[in-house]
N, C-alpha and C positions, 0 to 999 in steps of 0.2 A: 484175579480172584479165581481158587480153584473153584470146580465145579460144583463142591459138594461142599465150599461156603457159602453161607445166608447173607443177604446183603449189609448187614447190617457188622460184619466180622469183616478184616481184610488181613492175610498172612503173608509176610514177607518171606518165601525162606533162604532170602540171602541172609537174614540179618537174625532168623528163625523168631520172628516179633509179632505178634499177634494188635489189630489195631481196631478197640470195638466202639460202635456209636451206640450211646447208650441213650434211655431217658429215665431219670429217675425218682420217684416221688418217696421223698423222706415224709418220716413221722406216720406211717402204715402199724398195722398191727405187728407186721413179722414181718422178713426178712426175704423176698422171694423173687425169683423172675415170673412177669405176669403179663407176659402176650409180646406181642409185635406193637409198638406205637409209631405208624408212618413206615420210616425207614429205618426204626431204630429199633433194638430191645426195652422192657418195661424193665424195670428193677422197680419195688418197693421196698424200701428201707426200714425200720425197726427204728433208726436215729433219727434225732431230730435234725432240718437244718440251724444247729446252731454251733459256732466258734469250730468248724469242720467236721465235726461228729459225722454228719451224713456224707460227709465226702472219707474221712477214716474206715466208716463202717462199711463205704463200698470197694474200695479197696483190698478189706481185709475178707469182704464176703469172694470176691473176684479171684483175690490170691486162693482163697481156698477153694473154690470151683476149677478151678484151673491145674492145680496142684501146684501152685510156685509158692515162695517166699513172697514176704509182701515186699520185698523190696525189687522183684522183678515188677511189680504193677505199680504204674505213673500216670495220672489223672494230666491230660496234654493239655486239654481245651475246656472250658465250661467249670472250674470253679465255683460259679456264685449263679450256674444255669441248674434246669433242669436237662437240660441237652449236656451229654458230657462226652470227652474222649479219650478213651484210656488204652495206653498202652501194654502188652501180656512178653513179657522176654521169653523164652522158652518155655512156651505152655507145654507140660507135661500129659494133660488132657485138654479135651473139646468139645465141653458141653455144649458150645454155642453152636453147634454143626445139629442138634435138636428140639434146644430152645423154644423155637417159636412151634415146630413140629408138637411138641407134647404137648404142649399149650392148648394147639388148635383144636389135636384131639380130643381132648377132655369138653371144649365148650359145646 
């Protein structure tokens, strides 16, 4: 892990793959990253968990923070958790290198 990733991100750049632990709470008002939970990132969801929605709509929030297509972002682990693990193929940005930063500062 570089230096100046949060523990919660791991970047391969053999494979230039990005690999995030996420936690996520579907069915929130909006759409938003909302703190550090443990070792992981908060995401709150806008979609419901139902028939994948909240797992589509994290994906396509992720591909767009990231700047990829949503077909470089693959949810690996946690399907049917609130623990999830998803994979970023050539992240063109890195908002996760702030994340929990702008967070903390604002509370």
């Amino acid at each position: 892990m570089a230096a100046s990733d949060p523990e919660w991100s791991r970047h391969d750049s053999a494979t230039d793959t990005l690999t995030l632990r996420l936690h996520v709470q579907p069915g929130a008002r909006r759409t938003e990253v909302a703190g550090v939970h443990g070792d992981r990132i908060k995401i709150r969801l806008a979609a419901p968990p139902v028939d994948g929605k909240a797992n589509a709509a994290l994906r396509a929030f992720i591909a767009g923070a990231f700047g990829v297509p949503l077909r470089n972002v693959e949810l690996t682990a946690g399907a049917s958790s609130r623990q999830k693990t998803l994979r970023v193929a050539a992240p063109a940005l890195r908002p996760d290198r702030i994340w929990g930063q702008a967070v903390d500062e604002g509370a």
